[in-house]
RODO-2510 file (C-alpha; in nm, 4 decimals, decimal comma):
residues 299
     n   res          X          Y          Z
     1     x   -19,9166   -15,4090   -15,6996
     2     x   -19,5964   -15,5004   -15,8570
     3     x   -19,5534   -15,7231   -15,5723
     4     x   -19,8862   -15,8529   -15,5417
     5     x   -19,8352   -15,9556   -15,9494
     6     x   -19,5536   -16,1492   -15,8368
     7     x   -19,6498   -16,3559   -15,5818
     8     x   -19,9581   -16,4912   -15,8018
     9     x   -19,7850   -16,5673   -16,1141
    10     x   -19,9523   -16,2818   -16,2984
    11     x   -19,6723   -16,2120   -16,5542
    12     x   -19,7204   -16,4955   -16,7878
    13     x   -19,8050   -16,5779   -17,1837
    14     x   -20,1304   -16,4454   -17,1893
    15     x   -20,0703   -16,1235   -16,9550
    16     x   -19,7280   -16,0640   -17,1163
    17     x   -19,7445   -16,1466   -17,4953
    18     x   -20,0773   -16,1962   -17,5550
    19     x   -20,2243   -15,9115   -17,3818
    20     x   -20,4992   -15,9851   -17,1797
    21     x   -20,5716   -15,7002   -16,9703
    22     x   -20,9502   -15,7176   -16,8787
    23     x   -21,0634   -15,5589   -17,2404
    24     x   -21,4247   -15,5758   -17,3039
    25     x   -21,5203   -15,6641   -16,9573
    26     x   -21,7406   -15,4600   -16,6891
    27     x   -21,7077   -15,5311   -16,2829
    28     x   -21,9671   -15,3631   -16,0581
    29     x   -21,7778   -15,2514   -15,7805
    30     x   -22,0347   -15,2147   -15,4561
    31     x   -21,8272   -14,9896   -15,2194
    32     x   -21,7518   -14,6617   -15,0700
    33     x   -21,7956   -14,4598   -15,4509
    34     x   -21,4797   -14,3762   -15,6736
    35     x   -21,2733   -14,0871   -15,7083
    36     x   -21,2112   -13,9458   -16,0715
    37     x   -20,8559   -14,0634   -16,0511
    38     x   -20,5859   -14,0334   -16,3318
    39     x   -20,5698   -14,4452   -16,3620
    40     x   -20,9227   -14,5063   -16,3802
    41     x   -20,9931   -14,2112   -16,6039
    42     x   -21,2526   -14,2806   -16,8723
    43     x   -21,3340   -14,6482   -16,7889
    44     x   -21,6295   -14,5594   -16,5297
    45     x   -21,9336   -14,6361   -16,6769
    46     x   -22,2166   -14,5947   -16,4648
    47     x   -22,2093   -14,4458   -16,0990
    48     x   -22,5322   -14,4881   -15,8641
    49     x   -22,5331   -14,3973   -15,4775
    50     x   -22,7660   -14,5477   -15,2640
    51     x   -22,6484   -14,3531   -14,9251
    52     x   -22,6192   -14,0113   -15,0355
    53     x   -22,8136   -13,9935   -15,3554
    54     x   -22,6267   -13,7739   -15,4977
    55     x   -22,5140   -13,7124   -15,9199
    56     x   -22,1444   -13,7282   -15,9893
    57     x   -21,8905   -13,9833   -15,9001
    58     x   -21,7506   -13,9335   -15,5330
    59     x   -21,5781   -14,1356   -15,2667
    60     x   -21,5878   -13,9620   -14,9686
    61     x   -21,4065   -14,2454   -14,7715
    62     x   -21,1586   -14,3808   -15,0073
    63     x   -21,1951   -14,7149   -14,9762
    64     x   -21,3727   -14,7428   -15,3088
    65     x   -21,0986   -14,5996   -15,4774
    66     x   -20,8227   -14,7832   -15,3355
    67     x   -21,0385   -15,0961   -15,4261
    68     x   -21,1063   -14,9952   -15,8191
    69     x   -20,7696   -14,9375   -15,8482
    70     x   -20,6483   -15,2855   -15,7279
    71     x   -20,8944   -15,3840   -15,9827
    72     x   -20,8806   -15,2203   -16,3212
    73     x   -20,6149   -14,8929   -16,2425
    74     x   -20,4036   -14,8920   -16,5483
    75     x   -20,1513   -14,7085   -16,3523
    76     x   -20,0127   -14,4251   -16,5424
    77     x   -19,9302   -14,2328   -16,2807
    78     x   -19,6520   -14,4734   -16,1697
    79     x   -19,5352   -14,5742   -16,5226
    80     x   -19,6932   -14,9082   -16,4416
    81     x   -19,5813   -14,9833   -16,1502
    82     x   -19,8762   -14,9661   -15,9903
    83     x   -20,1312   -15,1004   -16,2405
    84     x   -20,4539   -15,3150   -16,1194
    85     x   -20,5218   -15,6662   -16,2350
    86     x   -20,7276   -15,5888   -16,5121
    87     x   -20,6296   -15,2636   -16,6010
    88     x   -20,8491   -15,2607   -16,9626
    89     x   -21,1891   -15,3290   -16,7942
    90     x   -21,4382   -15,1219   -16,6968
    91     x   -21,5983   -15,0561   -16,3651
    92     x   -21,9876   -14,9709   -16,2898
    93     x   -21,9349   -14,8292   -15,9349
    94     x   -22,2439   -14,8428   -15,6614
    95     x   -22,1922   -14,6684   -15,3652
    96     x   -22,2849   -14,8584   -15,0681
    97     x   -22,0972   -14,7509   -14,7993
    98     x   -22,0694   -14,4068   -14,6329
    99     x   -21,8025   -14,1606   -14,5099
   100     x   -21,6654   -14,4154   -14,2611
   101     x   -21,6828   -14,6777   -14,4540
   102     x   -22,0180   -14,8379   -14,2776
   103     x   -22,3521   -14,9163   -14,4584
   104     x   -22,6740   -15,0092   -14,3932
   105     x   -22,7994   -15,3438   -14,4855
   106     x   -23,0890   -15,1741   -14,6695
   107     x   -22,8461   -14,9636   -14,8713
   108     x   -22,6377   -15,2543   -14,9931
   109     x   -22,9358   -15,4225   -15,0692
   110     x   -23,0370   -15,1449   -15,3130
   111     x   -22,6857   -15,1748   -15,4670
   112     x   -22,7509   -15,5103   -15,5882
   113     x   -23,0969   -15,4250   -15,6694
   114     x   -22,9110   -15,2035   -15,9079
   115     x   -22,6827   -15,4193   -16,0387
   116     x   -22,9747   -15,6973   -16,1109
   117     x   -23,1977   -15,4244   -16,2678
   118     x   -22,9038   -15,2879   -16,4694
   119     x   -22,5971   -15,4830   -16,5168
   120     x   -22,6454   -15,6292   -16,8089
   121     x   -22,7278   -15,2634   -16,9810
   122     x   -22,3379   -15,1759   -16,8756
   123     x   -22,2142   -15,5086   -16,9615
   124     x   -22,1356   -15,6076   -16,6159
   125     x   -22,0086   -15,9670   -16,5761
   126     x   -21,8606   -15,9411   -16,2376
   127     x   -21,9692   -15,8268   -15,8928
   128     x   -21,7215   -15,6983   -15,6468
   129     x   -21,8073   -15,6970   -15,2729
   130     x   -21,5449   -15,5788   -15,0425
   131     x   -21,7961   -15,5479   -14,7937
   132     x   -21,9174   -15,7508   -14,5022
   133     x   -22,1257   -15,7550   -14,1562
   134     x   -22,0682   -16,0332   -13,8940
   135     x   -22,2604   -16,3146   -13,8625
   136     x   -22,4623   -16,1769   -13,5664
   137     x   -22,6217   -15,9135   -13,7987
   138     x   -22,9887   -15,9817   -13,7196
   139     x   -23,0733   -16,2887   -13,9110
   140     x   -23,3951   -16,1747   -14,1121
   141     x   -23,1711   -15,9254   -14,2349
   142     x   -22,8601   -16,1639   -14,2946
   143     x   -23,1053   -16,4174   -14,5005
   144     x   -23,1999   -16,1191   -14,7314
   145     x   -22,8042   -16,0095   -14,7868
   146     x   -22,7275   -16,3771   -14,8672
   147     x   -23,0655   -16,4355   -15,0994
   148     x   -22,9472   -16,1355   -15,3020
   149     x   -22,6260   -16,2238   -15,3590
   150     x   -22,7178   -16,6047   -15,4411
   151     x   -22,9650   -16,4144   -15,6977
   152     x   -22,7285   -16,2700   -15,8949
   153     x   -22,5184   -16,5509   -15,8690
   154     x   -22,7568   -16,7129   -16,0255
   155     x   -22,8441   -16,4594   -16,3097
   156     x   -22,4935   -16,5821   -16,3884
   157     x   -22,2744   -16,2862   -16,2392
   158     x   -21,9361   -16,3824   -16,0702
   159     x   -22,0076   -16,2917   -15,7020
   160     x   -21,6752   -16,1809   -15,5724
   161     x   -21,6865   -16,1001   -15,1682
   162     x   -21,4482   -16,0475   -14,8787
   163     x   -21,4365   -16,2854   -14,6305
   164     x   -21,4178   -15,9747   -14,4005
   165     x   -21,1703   -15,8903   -14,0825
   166     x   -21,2880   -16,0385   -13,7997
   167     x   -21,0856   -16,3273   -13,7888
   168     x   -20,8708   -16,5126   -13,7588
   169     x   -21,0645   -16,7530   -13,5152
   170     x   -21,3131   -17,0314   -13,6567
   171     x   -21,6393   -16,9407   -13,7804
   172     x   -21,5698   -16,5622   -13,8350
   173     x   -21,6610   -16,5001   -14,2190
   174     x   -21,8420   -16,1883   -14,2826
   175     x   -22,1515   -16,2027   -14,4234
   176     x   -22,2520   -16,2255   -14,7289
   177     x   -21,9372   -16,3989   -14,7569
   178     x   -22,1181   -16,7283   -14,5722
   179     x   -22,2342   -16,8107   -14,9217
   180     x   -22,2189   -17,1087   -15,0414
   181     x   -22,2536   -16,9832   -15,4032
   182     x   -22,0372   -16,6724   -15,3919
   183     x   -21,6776   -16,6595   -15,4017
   184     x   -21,5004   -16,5461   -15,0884
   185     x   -21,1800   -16,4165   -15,0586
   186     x   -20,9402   -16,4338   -14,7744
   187     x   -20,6078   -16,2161   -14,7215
   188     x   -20,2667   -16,4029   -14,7422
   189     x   -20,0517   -16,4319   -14,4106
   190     x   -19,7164   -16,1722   -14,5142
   191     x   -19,4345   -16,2738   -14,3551
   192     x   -19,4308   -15,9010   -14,2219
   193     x   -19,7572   -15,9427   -14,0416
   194     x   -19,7675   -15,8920   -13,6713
   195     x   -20,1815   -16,0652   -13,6569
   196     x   -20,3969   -16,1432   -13,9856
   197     x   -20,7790   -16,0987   -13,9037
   198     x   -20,8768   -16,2201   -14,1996
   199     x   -21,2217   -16,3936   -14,1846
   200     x   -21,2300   -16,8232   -14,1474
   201     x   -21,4472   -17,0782   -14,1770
   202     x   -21,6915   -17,3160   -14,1429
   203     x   -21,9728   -17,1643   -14,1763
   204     x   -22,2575   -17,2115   -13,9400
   205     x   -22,3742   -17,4466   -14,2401
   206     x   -22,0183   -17,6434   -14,2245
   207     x   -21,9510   -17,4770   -14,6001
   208     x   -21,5337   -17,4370   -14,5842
   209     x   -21,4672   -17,0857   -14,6635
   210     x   -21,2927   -16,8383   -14,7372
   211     x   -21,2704   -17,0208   -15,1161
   212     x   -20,9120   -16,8947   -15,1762
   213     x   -20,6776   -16,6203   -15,0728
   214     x   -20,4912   -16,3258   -15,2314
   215     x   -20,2242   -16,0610   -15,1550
   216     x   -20,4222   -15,8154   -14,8555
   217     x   -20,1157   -15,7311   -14,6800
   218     x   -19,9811   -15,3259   -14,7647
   219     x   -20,1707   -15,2843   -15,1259
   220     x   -20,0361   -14,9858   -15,3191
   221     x   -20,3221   -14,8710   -15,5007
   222     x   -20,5410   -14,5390   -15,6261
   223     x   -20,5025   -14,2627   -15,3499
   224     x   -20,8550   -14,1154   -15,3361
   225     x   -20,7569   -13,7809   -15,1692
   226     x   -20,4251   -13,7379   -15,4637
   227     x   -20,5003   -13,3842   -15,5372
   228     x   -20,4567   -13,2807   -15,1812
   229     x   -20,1867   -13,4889   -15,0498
   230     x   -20,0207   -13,4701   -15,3848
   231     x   -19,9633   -13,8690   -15,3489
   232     x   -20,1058   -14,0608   -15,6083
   233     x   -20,0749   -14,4227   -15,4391
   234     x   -20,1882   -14,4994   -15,1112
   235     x   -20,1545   -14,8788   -14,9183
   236     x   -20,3893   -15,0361   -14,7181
   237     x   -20,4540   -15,3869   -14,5947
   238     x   -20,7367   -15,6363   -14,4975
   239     x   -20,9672   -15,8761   -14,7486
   240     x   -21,1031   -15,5609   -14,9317
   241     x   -20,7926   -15,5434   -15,0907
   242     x   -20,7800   -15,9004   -15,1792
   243     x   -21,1284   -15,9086   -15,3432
   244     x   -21,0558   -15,7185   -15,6425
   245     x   -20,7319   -15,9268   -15,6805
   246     x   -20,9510   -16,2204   -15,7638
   247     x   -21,2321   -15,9710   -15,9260
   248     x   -20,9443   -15,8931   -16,1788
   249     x   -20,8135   -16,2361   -16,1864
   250     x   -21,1631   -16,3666   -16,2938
   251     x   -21,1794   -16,0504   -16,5619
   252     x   -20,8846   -16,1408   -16,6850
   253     x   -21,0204   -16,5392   -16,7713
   254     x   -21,3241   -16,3650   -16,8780
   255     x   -21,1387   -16,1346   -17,1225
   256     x   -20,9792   -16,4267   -17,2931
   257     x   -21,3052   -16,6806   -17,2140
   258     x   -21,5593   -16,4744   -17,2706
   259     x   -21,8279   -16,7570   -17,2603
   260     x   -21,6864   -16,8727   -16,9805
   261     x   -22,0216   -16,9193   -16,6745
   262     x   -21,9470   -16,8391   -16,3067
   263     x   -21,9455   -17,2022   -16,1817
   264     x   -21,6516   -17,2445   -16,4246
   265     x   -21,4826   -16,9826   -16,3075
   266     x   -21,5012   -17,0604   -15,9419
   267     x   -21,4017   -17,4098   -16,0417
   268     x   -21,0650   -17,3078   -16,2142
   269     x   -21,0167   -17,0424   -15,9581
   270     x   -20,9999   -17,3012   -15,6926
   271     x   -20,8331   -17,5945   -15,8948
   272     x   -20,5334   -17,3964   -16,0309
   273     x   -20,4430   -17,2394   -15,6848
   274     x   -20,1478   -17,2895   -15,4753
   275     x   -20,1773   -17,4034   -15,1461
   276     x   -19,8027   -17,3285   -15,0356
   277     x   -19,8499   -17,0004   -15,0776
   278     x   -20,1765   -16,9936   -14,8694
   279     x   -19,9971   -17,0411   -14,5355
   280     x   -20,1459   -17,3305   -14,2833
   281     x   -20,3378   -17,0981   -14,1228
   282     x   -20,5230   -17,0016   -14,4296
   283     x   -20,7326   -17,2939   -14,4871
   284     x   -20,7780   -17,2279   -14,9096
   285     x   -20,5257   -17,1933   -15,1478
   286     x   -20,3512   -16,8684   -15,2963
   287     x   -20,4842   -16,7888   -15,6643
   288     x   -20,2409   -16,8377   -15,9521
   289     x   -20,2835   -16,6423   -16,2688
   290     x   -20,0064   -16,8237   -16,4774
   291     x   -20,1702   -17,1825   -16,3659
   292     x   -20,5493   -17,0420   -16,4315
   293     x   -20,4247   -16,9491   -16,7999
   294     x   -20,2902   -17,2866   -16,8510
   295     x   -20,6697   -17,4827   -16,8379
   296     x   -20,8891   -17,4780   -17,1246
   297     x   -21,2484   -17,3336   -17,1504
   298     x   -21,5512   -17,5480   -17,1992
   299     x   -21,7057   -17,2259   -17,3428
***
């Protein structure tokens, strides 16, 4: 993460002197579950599975895990080095996505059911979808994953999605990244990359997508499986990974703009990138923590 905090401009006033860490903001994190590790410990808030229904916070993929702690891990068990984006916030985790890392349509559906029924109890302002289908899911069923992201969108929730890994051809975002509310997140080309599949636009709709890109390449994050492998940090790569860099990026604002609305957010997010960073192939730009700090709230 220390390198993914680099290449975005995340050490900066706010982050370094001023201390904005994510404090007093909640992200619902729709994925695989959540191990209770060390770095997250005590900042779970809620935990609801819709595949298993089952009490007790689990991930029996580690996905989720890996995810949460690219988000809000506060990384004490690397002295820091490996701390999330927002490592003061808190996370309402919905597990959507089984074993293998696969869900039903029906079961993420329920998960945002959840969060719309209960978000607000938990303080939610975020969503975090590192999830997505192609676009030849059956299309009933894609119009009803789209609607119910656009509906909490519009209950004023920053949608966060991947823009999934089927790319990196035209036309290849994951769905419900094909939003035209939400915002979708791409993976950076690394200059250590042998092929980025990270989901591109248009849409079928024409909407250019993904909005912007983050760090996916390699993420050192939360190790799921710690107390067996006795390794606390694991990396993985792919747009899951460079959701909750933007998730975190957008609790940070939040933390410091705490009237800030979602439009606003996606707004800055996109205005204060930097499109060198992106890559040609990308499309968007590459978010920039130091240059989102630097505009001023209309809250």
């Amino acid at each position: 993460m220390d390198r993914v905090k680099k290449r975005i401009g995340y050490w900066c006033e706010d982050t370094l002197k001023k201390g904005i860490r994510g404090c007093g903001i909640a992200v619902a994190v729709l994925d695989t579950g959540m191990a209770a590790h060390p770095d997250i410990t005590g900042r779970v808030t809620a935990f609801w599975d819709c595949v298993n229904h089952r009490q007790g916070m689990y991930d029996d993929s580690g996905h989720g895990t890996h995810v949460g702690g690219i988000l809000a891990g506060d990384g004490r068990m690397s002295k820091g080095l490996y701390s999330g984006m927002a490592p003061e916030a808190r996370l309402a985790v919905v597990k959507v996505l089984d074993a293998k890392g696969e869900g039903e349509v029906e079961q993420i559906l329920e998960g945002i059911e959840w969060v719309r029924k209960n978000g607000r109890q938990y303080g939610v302002r975020i969503v975090n979808i590192s999830v997505g289908a192609k676009q030849n899911l059956d299309r009933g069923k894609e119009e009803r994953l789209v609607q119910a992201v656009e509906n909490l969108w519009d209950r004023g929730y920053v949608v966060v999605v991947s823009a999934g890994n089927y790319g990196p051809g035209e036309g290849t975002i994951a769905v419900p990244g094909n939003s035209r509310k939400v915002i979708t997140v791409g993976a950076m080309d690394e200059p250590t990359m042998k092929y980025n599949c990270s989901g591109m636009g248009p849409t079928t709709q024409c909407i250019v997508k993904p909005d912007l890109v983050a760090p996916g390449y390699q993420i050192m994050s939360c190790n799921s499986l710690y107390r067996k492998s006795k390794n606390y940090y694991i990396k993985k790569s792919g747009t899951s990974m460079a959701t909750p860099v933007v998730s975190g990026a957008a609790a940070l604002f939040l933390s410091k703009y705490p009237d800030a609305r979602n439009v606003e957010i996606k707004l800055k997010l996109r205005e204060t990138c930097d499109r060198k960073e992106s890559g040609e192939i990308q499309g968007w730009r590459s978010v920039r923590i130091d240059r989102l700090f630097k505009t001023a709230s209309t809250g």
